[in-house]
VMD Tcl script that draws the C-alpha trace (Angstrom):
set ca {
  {11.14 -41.67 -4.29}
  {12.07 -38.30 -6.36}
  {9.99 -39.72 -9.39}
  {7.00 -40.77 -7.47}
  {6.98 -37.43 -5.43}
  {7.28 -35.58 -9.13}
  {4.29 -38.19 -10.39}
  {2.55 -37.04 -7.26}
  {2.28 -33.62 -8.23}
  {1.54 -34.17 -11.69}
  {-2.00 -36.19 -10.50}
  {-2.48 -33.03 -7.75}
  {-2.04 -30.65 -10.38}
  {-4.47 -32.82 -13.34}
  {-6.87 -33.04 -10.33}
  {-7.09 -29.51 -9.40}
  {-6.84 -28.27 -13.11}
  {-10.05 -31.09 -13.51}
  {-11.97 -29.38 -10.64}
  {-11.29 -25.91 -12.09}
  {-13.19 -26.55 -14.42}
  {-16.63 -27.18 -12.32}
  {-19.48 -24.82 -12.92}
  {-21.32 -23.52 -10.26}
  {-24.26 -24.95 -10.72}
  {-23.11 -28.35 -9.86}
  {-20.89 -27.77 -7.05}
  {-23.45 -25.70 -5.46}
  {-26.14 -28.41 -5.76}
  {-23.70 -30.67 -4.20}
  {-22.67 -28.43 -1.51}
  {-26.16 -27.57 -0.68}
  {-27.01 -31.66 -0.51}
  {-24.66 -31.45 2.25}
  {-25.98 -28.79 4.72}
  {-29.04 -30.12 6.82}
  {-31.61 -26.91 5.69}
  {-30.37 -27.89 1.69}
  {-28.92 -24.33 1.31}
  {-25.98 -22.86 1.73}
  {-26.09 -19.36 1.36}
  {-22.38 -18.03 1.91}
  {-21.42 -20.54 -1.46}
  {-22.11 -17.27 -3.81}
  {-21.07 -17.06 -7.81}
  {-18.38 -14.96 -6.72}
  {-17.36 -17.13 -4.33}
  {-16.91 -20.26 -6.69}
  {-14.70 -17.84 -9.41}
  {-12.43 -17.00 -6.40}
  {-12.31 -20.88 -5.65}
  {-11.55 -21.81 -9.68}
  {-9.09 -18.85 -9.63}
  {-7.22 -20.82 -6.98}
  {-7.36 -24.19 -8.13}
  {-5.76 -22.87 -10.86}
  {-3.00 -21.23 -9.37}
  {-2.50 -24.57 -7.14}
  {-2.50 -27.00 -11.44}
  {-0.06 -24.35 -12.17}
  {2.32 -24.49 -9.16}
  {2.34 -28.31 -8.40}
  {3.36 -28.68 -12.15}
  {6.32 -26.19 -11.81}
  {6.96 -28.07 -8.66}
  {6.67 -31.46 -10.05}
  {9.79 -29.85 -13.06}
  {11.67 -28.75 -10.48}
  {11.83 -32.14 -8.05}
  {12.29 -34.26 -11.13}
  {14.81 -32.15 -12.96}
  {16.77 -31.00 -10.06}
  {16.54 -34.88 -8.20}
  {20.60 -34.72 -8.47}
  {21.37 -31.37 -6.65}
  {18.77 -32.16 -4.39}
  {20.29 -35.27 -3.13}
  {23.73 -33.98 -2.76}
  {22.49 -30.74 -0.98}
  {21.36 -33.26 2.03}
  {23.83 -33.41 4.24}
  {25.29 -36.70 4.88}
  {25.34 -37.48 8.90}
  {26.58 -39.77 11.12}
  {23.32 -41.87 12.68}
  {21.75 -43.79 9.95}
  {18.71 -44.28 9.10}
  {16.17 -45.95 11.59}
  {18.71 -44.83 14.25}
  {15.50 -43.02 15.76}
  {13.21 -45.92 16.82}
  {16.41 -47.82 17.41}
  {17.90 -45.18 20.09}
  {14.19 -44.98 21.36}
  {13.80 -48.62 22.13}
  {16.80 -48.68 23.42}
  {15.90 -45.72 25.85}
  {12.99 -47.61 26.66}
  {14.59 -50.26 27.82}
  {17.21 -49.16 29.84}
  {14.75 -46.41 31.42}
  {12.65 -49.77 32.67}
  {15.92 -51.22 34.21}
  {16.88 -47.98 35.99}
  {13.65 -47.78 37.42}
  {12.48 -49.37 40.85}
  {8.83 -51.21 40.90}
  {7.62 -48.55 43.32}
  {8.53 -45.79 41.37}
  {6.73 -47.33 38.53}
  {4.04 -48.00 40.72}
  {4.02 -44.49 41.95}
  {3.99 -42.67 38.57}
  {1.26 -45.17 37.53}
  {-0.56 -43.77 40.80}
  {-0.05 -40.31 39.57}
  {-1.32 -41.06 36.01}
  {-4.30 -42.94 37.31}
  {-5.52 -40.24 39.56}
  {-5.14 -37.59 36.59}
  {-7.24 -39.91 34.60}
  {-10.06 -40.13 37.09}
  {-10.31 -36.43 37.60}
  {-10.42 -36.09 33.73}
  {-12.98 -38.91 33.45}
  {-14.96 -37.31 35.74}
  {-15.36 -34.19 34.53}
  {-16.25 -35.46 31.13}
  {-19.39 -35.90 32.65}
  {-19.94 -32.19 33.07}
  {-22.87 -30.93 30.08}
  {-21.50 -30.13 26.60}
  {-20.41 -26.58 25.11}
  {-21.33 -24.97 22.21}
  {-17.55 -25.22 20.41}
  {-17.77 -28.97 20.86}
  {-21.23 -29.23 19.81}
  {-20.97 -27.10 16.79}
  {-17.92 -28.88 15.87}
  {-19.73 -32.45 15.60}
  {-23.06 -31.22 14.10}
  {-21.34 -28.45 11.83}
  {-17.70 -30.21 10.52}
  {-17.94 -33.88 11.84}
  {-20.93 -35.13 10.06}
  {-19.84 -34.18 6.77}
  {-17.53 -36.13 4.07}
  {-13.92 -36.29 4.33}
  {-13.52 -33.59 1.46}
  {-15.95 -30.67 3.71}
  {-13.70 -31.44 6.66}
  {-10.09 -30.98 4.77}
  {-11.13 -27.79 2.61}
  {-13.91 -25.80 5.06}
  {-12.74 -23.21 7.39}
  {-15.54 -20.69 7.51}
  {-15.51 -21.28 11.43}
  {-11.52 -22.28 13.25}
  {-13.87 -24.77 15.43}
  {-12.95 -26.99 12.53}
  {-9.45 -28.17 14.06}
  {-9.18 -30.94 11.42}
  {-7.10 -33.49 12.82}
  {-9.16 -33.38 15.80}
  {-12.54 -33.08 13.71}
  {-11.70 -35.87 11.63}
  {-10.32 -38.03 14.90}
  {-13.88 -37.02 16.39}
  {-15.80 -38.02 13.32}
  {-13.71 -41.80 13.59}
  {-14.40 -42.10 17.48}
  {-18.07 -41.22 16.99}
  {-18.48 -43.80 13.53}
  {-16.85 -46.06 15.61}
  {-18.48 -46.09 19.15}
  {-21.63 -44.42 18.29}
  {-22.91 -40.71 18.99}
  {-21.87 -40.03 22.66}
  {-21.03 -37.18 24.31}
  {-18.33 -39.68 25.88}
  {-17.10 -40.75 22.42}
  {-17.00 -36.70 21.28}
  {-14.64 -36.04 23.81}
  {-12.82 -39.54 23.73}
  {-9.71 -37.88 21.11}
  {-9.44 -35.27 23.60}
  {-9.34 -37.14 26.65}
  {-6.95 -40.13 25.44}
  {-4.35 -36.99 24.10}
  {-4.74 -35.38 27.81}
  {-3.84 -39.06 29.71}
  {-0.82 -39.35 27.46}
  {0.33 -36.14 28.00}
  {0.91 -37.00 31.50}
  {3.18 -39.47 30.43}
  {5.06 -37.69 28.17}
  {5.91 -34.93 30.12}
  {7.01 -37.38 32.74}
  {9.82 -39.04 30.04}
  {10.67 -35.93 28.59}
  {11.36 -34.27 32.32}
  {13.30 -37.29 33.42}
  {15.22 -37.24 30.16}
  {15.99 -33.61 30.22}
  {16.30 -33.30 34.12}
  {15.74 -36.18 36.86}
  {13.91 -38.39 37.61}
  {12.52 -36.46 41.14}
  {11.63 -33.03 39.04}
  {9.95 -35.36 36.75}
  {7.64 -36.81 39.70}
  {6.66 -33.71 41.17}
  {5.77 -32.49 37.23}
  {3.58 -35.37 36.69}
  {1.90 -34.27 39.88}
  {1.64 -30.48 39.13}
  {0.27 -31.38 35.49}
  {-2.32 -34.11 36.74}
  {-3.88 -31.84 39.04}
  {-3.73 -29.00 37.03}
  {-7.37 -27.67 36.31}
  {-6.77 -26.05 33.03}
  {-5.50 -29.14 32.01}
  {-8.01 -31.07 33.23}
  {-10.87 -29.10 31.53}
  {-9.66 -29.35 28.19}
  {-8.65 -32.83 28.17}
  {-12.62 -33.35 29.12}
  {-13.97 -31.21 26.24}
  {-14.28 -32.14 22.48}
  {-12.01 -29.44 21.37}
  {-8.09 -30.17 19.89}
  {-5.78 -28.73 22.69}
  {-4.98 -31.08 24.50}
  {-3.54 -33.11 20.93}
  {-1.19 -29.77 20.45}
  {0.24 -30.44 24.31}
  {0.79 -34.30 23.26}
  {2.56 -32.72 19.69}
  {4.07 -30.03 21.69}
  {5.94 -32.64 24.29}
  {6.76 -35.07 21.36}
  {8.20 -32.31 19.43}
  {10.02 -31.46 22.88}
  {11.87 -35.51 23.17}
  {12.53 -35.42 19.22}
  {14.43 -32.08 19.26}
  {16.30 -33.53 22.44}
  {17.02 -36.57 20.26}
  {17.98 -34.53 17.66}
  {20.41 -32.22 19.64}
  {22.16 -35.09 20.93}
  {22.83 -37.00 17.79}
  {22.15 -34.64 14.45}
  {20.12 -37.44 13.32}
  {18.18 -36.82 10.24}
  {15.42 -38.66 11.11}
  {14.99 -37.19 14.83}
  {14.90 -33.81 12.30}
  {12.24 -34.88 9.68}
  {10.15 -36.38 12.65}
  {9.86 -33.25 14.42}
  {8.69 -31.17 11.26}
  {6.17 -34.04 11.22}
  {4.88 -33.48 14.77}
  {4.83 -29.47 14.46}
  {3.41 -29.75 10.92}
  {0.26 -32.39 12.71}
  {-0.18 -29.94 15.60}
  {-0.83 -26.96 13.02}
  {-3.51 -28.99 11.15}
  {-5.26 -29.68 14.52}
  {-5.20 -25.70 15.81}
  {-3.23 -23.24 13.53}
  {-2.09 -21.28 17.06}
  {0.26 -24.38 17.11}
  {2.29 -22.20 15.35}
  {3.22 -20.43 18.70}
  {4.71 -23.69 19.64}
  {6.51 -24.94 16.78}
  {8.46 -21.37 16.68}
  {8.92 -21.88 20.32}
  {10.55 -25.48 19.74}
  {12.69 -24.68 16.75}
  {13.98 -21.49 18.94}
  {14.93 -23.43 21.49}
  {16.68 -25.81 19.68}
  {18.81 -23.18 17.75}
  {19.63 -21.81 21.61}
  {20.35 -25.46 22.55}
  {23.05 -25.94 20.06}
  {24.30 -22.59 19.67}
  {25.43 -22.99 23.84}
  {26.33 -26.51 23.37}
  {28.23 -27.41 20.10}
  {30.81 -24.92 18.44}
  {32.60 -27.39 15.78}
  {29.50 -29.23 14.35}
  {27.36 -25.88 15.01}
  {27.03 -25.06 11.26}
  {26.18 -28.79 9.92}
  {23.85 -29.12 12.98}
  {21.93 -25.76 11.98}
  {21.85 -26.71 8.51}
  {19.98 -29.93 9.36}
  {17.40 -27.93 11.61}
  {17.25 -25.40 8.82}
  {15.76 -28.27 6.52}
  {13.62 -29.29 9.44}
  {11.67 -25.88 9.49}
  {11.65 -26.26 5.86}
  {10.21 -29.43 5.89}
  {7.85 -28.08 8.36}
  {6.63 -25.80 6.52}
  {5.89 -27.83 2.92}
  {4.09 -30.22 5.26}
  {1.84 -27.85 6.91}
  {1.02 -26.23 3.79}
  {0.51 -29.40 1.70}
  {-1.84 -29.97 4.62}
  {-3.57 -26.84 4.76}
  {-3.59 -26.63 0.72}
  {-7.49 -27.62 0.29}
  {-8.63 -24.55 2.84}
  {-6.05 -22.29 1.48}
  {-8.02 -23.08 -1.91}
  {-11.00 -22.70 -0.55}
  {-10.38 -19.40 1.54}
  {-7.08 -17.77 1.09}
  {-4.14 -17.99 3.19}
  {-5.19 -14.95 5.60}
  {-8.03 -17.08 6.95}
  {-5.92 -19.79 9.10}
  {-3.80 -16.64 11.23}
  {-6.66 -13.86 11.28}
  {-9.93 -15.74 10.61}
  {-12.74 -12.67 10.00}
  {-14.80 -14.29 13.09}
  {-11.96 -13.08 15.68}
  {-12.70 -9.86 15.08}
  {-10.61 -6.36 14.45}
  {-7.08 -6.52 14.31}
  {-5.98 -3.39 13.96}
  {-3.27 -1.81 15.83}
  {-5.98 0.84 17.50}
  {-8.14 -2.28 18.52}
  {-4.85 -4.22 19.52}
  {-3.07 -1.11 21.95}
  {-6.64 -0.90 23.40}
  {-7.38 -4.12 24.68}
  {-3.97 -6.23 24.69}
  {-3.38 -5.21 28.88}
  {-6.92 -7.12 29.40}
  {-6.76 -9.60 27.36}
  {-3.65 -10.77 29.17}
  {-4.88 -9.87 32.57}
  {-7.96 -12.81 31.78}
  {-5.35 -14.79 30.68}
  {-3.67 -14.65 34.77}
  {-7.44 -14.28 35.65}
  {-7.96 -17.72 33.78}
  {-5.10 -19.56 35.21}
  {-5.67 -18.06 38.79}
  {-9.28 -19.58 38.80}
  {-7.78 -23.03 39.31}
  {-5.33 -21.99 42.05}
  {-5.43 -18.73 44.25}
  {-3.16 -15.46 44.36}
  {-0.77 -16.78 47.32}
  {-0.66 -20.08 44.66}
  {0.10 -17.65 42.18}
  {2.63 -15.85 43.66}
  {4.90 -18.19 44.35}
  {4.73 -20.02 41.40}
  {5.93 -16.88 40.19}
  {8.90 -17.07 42.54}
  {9.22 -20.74 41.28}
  {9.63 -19.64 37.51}
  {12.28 -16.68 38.90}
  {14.57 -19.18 40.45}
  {14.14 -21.78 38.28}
  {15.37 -19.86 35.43}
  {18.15 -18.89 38.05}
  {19.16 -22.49 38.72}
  {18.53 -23.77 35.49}
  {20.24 -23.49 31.95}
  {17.95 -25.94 31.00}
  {14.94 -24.72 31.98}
  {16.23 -20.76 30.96}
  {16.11 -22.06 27.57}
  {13.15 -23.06 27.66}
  {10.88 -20.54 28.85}
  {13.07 -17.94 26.70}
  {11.96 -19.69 23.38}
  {8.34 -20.27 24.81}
  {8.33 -16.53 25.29}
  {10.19 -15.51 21.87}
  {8.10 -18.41 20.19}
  {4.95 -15.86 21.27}
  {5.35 -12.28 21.96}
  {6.30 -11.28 18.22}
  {3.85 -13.47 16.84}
  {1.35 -12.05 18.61}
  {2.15 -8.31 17.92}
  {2.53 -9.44 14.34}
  {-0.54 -10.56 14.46}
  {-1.91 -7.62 16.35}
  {-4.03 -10.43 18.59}
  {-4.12 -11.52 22.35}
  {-5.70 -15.23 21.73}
  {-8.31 -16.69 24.26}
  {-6.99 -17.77 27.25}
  {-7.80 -21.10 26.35}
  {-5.23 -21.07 23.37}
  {-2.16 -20.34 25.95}
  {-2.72 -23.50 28.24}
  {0.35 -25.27 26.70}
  {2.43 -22.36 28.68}
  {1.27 -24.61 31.89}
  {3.61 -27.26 30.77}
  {6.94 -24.81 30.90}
  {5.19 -23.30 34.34}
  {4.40 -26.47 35.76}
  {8.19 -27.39 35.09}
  {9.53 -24.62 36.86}
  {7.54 -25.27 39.91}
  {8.53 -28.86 40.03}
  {12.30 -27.31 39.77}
  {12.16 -24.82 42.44}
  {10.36 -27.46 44.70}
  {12.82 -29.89 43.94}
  {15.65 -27.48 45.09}
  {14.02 -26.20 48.19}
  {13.22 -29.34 49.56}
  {16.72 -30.41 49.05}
  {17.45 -27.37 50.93}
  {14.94 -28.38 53.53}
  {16.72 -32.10 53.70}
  {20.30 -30.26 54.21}
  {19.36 -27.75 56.84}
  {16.65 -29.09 58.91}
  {15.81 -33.22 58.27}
  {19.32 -34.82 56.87}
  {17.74 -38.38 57.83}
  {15.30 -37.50 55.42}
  {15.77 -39.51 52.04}
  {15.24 -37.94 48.74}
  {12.72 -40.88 47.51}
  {10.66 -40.30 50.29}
  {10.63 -36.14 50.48}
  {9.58 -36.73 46.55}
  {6.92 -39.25 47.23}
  {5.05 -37.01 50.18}
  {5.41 -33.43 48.13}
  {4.26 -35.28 45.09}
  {1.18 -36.37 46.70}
  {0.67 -33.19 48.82}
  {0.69 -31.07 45.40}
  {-1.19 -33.72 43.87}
  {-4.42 -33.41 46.69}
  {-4.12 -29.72 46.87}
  {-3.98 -28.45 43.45}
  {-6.45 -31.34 42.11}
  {-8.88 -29.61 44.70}
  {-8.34 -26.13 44.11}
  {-8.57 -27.30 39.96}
  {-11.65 -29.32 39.50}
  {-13.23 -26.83 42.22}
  {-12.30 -23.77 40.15}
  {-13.25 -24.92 36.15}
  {-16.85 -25.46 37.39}
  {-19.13 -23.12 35.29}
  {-16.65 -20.85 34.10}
  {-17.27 -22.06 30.59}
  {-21.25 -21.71 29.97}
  {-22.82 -25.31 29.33}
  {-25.87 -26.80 28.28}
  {-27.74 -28.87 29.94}
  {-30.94 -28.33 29.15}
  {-30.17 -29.19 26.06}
  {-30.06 -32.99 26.78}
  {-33.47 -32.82 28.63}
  {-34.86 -31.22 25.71}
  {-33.86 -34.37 23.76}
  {-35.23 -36.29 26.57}
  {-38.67 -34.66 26.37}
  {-38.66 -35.10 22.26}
  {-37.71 -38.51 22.49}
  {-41.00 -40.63 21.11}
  {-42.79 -37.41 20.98}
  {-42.40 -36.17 17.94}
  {-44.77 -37.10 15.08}
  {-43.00 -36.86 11.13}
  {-44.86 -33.51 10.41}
  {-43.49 -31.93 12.90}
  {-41.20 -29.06 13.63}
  {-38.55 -27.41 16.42}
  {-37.39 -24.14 15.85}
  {-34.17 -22.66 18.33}
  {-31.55 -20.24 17.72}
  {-28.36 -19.62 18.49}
  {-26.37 -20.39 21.20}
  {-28.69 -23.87 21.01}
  {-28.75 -24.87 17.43}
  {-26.08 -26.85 18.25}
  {-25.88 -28.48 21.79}
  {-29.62 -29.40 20.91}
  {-28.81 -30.94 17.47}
  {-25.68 -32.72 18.92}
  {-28.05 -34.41 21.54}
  {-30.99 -35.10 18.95}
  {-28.45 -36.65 16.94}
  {-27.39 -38.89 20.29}
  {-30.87 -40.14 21.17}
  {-31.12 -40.46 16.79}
  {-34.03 -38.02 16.83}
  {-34.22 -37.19 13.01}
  {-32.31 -34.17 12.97}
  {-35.01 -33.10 9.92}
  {-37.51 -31.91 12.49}
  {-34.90 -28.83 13.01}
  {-35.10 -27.99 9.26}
  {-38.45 -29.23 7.82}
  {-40.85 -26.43 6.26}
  {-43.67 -26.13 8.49}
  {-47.13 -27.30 7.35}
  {-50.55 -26.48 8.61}
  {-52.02 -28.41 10.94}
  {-48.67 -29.95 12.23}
  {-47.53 -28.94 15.81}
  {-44.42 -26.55 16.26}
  {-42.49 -26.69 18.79}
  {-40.70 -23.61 19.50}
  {-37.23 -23.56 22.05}
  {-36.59 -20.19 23.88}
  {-33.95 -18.71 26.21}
  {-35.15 -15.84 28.23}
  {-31.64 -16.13 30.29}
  {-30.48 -14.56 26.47}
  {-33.02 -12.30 25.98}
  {-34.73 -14.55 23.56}
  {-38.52 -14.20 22.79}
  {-41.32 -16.70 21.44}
  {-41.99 -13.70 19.27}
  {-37.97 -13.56 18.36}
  {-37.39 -17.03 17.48}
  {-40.34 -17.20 15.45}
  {-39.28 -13.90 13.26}
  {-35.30 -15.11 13.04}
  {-37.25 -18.19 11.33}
  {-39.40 -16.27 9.03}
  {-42.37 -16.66 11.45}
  {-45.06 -14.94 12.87}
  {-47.22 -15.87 16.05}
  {-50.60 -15.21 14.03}
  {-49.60 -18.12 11.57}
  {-50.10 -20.49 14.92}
  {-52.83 -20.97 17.22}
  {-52.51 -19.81 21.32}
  {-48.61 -21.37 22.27}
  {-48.61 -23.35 25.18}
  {-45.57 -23.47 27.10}
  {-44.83 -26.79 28.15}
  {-41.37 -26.99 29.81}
  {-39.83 -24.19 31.52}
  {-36.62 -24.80 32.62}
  {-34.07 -22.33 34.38}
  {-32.88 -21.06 30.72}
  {-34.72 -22.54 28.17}
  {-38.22 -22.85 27.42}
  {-40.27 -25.14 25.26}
  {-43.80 -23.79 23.70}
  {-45.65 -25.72 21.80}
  {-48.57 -24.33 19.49}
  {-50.32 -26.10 16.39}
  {-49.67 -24.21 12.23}
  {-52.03 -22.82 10.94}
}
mol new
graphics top color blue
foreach p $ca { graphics top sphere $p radius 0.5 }
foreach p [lrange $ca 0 end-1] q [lrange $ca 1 end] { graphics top cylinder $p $q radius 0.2 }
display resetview
């Protein structure tokens, strides 16, 4: 394994050394052969030094690396440490879990939780139907189309979240251009992270918290919206819950596979969305907590073992990341130029309201009485709970100096996972109080059955409240599928559409559905051919506008005729000439 690792890094580093070598005339031919208009602008001369500069530095550094894992192979081995669970011990204790989980389990419960899943499917399901966004449109027609290589190396925009992109680009080759099969990735990673916040809640606590959590999280709207959109969240939650059972494994047993398999899931949750770095901290924090309050005479060998986790976490992220950081630097994946100033002027000025939309965002799927006492649920369950204590301590050390390091208050979209430690303590405090209901006031009533009810009561309630409050809140467009509509079989091979932004994209995505030749969007115009021109007024576009961001001028056409009008778009139609 040492040798072919070493032989590994001796092909990267030949390869990258090869590619180095590229002049920019060819790479800039094939790059532009790529991009729908044939030119891309931003690849510059200077731009494709910086790149050889880097490639490089990356020949230069694999080969020192490949030296040092082939001379050192010895030390390396012996620095492991040797533990108790051998290897395979993971799937093995996991079947085994599975399996006596199924036996401890009654056919209603299993029914139930089934129940619960099913009805967070069908509220996901249907709001997939709801019109596509621009991220999710720009995604497909700006990263998806492309060749594997584009997908791995580009990061001018962080809408490429590759794992995601390249999981979108397989469910759309696969079952055709959709906006169903765009979201598919998304909405298959939101189902299943119903279920595995149901195991790891029954694993970690009981069965009855893990009930009512299944309900809170199936009904939750936030939830529910971005397990319906084509974006990568919702795969960071699945990642984020995995990494969750594997560090539980790995606490329990110091097994070096339950250790390597975690830097696995945090490193695949950083190549879908880099913030997933907020979440691996978070998990690795709460793991050092974990042990540090449970073990005292295998502490050290334990920590040494989740030491070589993070540092396997780490390699793995970067070997994953290497092509962008070639491509862009390093500085691009944690402060990419489109998110604006990050100074600490910009930062003290706006960091209260950024976090106020953040409870703003959250609140819209709820209300403030909801609000408050979930509030009061996370204050006594942190009371009640070790557990949970440790948990929302590393969610919120995992964060807070991240984000003042990186002098940023991400969307609120970005801090959805934090439902999932939320969610938990509401399911925690509910659990207790309605025990304290049972002891007080209704002894005859059984646990199974106070469960059952609140489960269901939560699951009616918030599911309302949810799907009711993520309607329009993110701006959608329709219009842009009935523009596709109208173009379909109207559109003769001279012919040309002009738009601009925010529609480039939901427009293409759709043209692309209904296989419109997407070349009508980028075609020179030619005299006598009819243009068709798209305008918002709702954005304070113009005929005159669109025309002029396309190096256009209304004289160069004869009278425009508008011939769709729309509540915010427009379609004019005139003849070049």
């Amino acid at each position: 394994m040492v040798l072919l690792t070493a032989l590994l890094l001796l092909m990267l580093a030949a390869v990258a050394w090869w590619l180095s070598r590229l002049g920019f005339a060819p790479v800039k031919g094939y790059v532009d052969g790529l991009a729908p208009d044939g030119d891309v602008e931003t690849y510059t001369r200077a731009f494709h030094e910086r790149v050889r500069g880097n490639l490089r530095m990356l020949a230069a550094a694999a080969a020192a690396a490949a030296g040092l894992v082939f001379a050192g192979a010895r030390l390396l081995a012996r620095s492991l440490p040797r533990g108790e669970v051998q290897r395979g011990a993971l799937w093995t204790d996991l079947r085994r879990a599975l399996v006596k989980l199924n036996k401890r389990t009654s056919r209603t419960h299993k029914l139930f939780v089934a129940g619960l899943i099913a009805a967070g499917a069908v509220l996901r399901i249907v709001q997939m139907q709801a019109p596509i966004i621009y991220d999710e449109a720009f995604t497909y027609v700006y990263y998806a189309v492309r060749p594997l290589p584009v997908i791995i190396s580009d990061y001018s925009y962080p809408n490429n979240q590759i794992l995601h992109t390249l999981l979108v680009k397989l469910s759309t080759a696969v079952l055709g251009v959709h906006l169903w099969s765009l979201r598919l990735p998304a909405l298959l990673a939101g189902i299943l992270a119903m279920l595995l916040a149901y195991l790891f809640v029954r694993a970690h606590f009981n069965r009855y918290i893990a009930l009512l959590m299944l309900a809170f999280v199936a009904s939750s709207g936030s939830l529910i919206e971005y397990s319906a959109l084509g974006r990568g969240y919702s795969i960071t939650w699945c990642l984020l819950l995995l990494g969750w059972l594997a560090g539980r494994h790995f606490a329990k047993t110091n097994s070096l596979g339950s250790a390597i398999t975690l830097a696995v899931i945090n490193a695949l949750g950083m190549w879908t969305v880099t913030t997933m770095l907020y979440i691996a901290v978070a998990c690795y924090l709460w793991l050092v907590l974990h042990l540090m309050t449970a073990y005292k005479t295998t502490l050290a060998k334990r920590m040494q073992r989740l030491g070589l986790s993070f540092g396997v976490f780490l390699l793995l992220t970067g070997a994953l990341y290497m092509p962008v950081i070639v491509v862009h630097g390093l500085g691009q994946l944690f402060h990419h130029p489109t998110m604006g100033d990050n100074s600490w002027e910009v930062f003290s000025a706006t960091h209260q309201d950024r976090t106020f939309d953040l409870y703003a965002y959250f609140n819209d799927t709820a209300a403030a009485w909801i609000s408050l006492l979930g509030l009061a649920g996370v204050v006594y369950a942190a009371y009640i709970s070790s557990k949970f204590r440790l948990l929302l301590v590393a969610t919120a050390l995992g964060a807070i100096p991240i984000v003042i390091a990186q002098r940023l208050v991400a969307p609120p979209r970005v801090w959805v996972y934090t439902l999932f430690v939320l969610h938990l303590s509401s399911a925690i405090a509910l659990f207790y109080l309605l025990k304290l209901v049972q002891e007080t006031l209704l002894p005859t009533l059984s646990k199974r059955v106070r469960t059952s009810v609140t489960a269901v009561v939560v699951l009616a309630g918030l599911s309302w409240t949810g799907m009711h409050g993520i309607q329009d809140r993110i701006e959608r467009f329709p219009e842009a599928a009935w523009t596709a509509d109208y173009f379909l079989g109207a559109l003769k091979p001279s012919d040309r559409v002009m738009t601009e932004f925010p529609w480039e994209a939901p427009v293409e995505f759709h043209f692309r559905e209904r296989r419109i030749p997407i070349e009508v969007l980028y075609r020179p115009t030619t005299p006598g051919a009819t243009l068709y021109v798209l305008v918002s007024p709702a954005r304070e576009q113009t005929l005159e506008g669109v025309l002029q961001h396309h190096d256009h001028r209304t004289d160069q056409l004869s009278v425009p005729d508008r011939v769709k009008d729309w509540k915010r778009l427009e379609v004019w139609r005139a003849t070049v000439r």
